[in-house]
N, C-alpha and C positions, 0 to 999 in steps of 0.2 A: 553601418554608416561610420565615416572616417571622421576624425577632426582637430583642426590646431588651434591651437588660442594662442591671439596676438596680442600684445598690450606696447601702447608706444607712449614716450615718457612726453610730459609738456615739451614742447622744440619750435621754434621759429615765431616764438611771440603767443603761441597758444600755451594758455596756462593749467587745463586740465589733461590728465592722462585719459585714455582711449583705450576701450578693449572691446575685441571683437573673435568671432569662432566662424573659422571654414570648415565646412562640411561637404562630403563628398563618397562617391560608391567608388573602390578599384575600378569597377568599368569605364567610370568616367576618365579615368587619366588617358583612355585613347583618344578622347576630344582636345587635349591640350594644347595639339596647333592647329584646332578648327577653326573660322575665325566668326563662325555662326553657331556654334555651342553655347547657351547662356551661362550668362553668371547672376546669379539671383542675388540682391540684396534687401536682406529683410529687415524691415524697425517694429519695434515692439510697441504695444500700448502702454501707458503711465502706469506706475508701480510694479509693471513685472520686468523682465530684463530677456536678452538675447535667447539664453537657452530655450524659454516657452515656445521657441520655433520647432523644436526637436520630432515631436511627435508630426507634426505637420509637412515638415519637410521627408521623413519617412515615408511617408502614404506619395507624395513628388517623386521623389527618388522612383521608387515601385513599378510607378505607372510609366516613369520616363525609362527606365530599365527595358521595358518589354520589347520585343523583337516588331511591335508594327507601332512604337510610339514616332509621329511624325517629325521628332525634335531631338536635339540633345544638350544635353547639361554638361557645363563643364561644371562647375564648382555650386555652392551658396555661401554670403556671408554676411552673418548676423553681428549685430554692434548694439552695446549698452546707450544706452541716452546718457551722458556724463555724470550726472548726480543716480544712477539708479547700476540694480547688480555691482560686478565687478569693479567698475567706472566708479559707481557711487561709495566706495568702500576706499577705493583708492586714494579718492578727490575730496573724501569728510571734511580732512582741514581747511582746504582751500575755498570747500562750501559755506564753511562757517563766517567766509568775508562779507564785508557790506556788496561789493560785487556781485555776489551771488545768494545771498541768504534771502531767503521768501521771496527770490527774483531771480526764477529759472523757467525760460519759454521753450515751446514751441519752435522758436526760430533760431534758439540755442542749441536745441537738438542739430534740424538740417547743418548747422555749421558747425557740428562737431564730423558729423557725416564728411562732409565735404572737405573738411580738415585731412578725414581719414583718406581719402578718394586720393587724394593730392597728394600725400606723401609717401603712400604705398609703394613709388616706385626705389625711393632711397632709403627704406630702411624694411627691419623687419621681414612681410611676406614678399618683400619688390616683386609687386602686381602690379601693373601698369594699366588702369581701370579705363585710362582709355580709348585704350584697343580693345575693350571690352565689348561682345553685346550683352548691354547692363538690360537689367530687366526688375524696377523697382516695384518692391512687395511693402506695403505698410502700414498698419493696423491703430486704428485710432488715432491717440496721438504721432504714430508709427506714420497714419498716412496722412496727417498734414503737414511732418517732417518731410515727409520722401517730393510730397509737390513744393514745399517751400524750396528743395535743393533743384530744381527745375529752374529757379529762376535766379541763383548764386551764379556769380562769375570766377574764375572762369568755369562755363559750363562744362559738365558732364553728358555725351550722347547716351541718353537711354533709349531701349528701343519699344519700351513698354513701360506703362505702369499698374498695378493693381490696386486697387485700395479696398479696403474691407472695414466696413463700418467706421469711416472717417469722421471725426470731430470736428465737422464743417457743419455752419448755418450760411448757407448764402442770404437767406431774406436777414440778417445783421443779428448781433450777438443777444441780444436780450430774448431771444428766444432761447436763448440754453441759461438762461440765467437761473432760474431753480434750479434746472440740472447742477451746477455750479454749485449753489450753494447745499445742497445735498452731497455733492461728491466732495467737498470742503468740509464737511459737517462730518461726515462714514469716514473721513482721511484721520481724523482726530479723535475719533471717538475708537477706530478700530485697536484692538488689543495688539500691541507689540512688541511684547516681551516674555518670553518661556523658560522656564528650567534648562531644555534640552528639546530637541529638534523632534524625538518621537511627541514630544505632548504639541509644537506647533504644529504638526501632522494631524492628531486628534482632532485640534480645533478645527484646522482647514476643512475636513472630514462632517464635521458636525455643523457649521456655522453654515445660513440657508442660503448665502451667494454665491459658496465657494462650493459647497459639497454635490453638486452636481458637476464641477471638472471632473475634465477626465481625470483615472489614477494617475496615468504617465504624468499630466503638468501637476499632480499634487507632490508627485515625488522630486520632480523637477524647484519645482517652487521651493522646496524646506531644504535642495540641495545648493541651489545658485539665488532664491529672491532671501535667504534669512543667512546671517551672518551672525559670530562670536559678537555678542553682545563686549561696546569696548570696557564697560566699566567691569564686566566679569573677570579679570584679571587682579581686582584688587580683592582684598580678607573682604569687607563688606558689600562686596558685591555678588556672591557665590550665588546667590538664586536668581542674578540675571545673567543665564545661560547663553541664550541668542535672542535675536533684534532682527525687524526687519532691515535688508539691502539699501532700498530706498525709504529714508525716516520719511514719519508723515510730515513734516516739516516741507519736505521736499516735493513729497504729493502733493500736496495742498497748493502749494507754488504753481505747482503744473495746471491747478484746476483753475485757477485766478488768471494765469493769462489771457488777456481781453483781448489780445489781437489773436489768436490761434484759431480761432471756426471763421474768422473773416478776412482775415491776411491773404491765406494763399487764392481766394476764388479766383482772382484776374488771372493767376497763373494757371489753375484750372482751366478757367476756361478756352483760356488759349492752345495749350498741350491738351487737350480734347479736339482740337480744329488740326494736329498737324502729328499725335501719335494716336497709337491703338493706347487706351485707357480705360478700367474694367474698374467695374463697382461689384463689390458682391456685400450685402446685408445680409439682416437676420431677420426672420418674422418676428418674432418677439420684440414689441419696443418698452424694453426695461432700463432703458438709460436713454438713448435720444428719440424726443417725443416722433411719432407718426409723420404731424407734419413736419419734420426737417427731415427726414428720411425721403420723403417726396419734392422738397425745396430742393434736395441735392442729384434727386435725379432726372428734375423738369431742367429745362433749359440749358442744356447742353448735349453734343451731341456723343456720346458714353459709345465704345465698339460693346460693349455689351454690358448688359441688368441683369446679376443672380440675386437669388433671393435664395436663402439655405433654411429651410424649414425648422418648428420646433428650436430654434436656434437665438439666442439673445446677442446683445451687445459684444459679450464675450466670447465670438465663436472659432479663435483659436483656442483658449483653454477649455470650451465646452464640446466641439465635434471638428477636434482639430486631423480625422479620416475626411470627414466629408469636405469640408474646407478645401485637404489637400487636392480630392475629386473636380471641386470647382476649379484651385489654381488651375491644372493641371486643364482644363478643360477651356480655359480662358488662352493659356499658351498654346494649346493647340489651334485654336481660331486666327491665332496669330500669324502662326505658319501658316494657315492656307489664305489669309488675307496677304503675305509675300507673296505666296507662290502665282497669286491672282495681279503683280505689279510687273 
């Protein structure tokens, strides 16, 4: 698998930097003037960043490779949420304003997206996204961003979207409010400072929410979500090696947004009446309770319900093969629901 990393500096009134990774197989460059080839965009869940897509899109790549896959790929491409990975390393100082300090949403994300959609064609990769067939992919907070950008002007035509264990309560937010304050609570309390990058590999390894990812997103993780600790540069800081990507400062921010599981449903529901729009869960409900898992799949009409077994909240970084299986199984329904218009 190929890939470039782009990073674009603040421009046109937008005052955070933007960084994002295309991925792609040599075979794909023969889809480059197709104009029915997708280009995937994928958003990450809170605290992790672009790369966690890696193993996932892998097992995509694979299946879309094969000589009777009904589809083709041009491209994918993954982008940091501004305060998180590469983006949040960038953007520290700027984070540190009243404008953005313990006041980073959900709807900050989509408009950094769409920042990026926009400008792609004058600078950097000049992709023109939209001549694209976009095909939005987005995971937790990933996919309340991807539907929030649904309903930014000027719009984006996507031709699909997935969402995969999205941080949505349609019956209103005080149903995730434990959840909230739990995930506020683990943002703060979790350890974020190591020597050196093998001993936060240790931890991830040992620690009981994380040591069940796969190895790929553990190696991924200590390579792109954990960065040079900044005070390690001075005499009195030598044992603070590295730091996580996204401070929990930041985490914590993201969990507090109160409009984020209830903002986008109108848009939901509307882009469920007029695209193909794919849910896929986990059996395990170790982060959003049962009933909102069922609150988000009643009353709308979804082109399709997975359900990926043995699988929690986190099933990009826990069976990010089978995941791929499901994308992949979602896009091909897709193509025969065209081929059926």
């Amino acid at each position: 698998m190929l890939e470039e990393a782009v990073t674009y500096a603040p421009s046109g009134g937008y005052p955070l930097y933007l960084t994002a990774k295309r991925y792609w197989l040599p075979a794909f460059d023969a889809h480059a003037r197709d104009p029915s080839a997708l280009t995937l965009l994928l958003l990450h869940a809170t605290s992790f960043h672009k790369e966690t897509w890696m193993p996932t899109l892998e097992a995509i790549f694979a299946l879309a490779s094969s000589a009777d896959s009904p589809f083709k790929i041009r491209e994918a491409w993954c982008l940091d949420c501004p305060n998180h990975g590469a983006s949040g390393q960038l953007n520290a100082t700027v984070l540190l304003q009243p404008e953005f300090f313990l006041n980073f949403s959900c709807e900050r994300y989509a408009q950094a997206i769409h920042h990026f959609l926009s400008i792609g064609p004058n600078e950097g990769a000049k992709v023109d996204f939209r001549k694209r067939n976009l095909v939005g992919i987005g995971h937790s907070l990933g996919g309340v961003a991807i539907t929030m950008l649904q309903a930014l002007e000027p719009r984006f035509p996507f031709s699909s979207l997935i969402l995969i264990e999205p941080l949505l309560s349609p019956a209103g937010s005080h149903h995730l409010r434990r959840l909230r304050e739990l995930l506020v609570k683990g943002a703060y309390e979790r350890r974020d400072v190591w020597a050196n990058r093998q001993l936060a590999m240790s931890a991830l390894q040992r620690r009981e929410r994380t040591k069940k990812w796969d190895p790929r997103i553990h190696k991924n993780f200590v390579e792109y979500g954990i960065v040079e600790h900044p005070g390690a540069k001075y005499p009195e800081g030598k044992y603070l090696g590295v730091t996580l990507a996204c401070s929990r400062d930041q985490e914590a921010a993201m969990y507090r947004d109160p409009d984020g599981a209830t903002k986008p449903m109108e848009t939901l529901n509307r882009i469920c009446r007029t695209l193909p729009v794919h849910l896929i869960l986990g059996s395990i409900y170790d982060f959003l309770p049962e009933r909102v898992h069922q609150a988000i799949i009643d009353g709308r009409p979804w082109t399709s319900v997975t359900t990926i077994e043995d699988a929690g909240h986190l099933i990009v970084q826990e069976v990010p093969d089978r995941l791929g299986k499901a994308i992949w199984d979602a896009l091909v329904m897709n193509t025969h629901l065209r081929s059926r218009l």
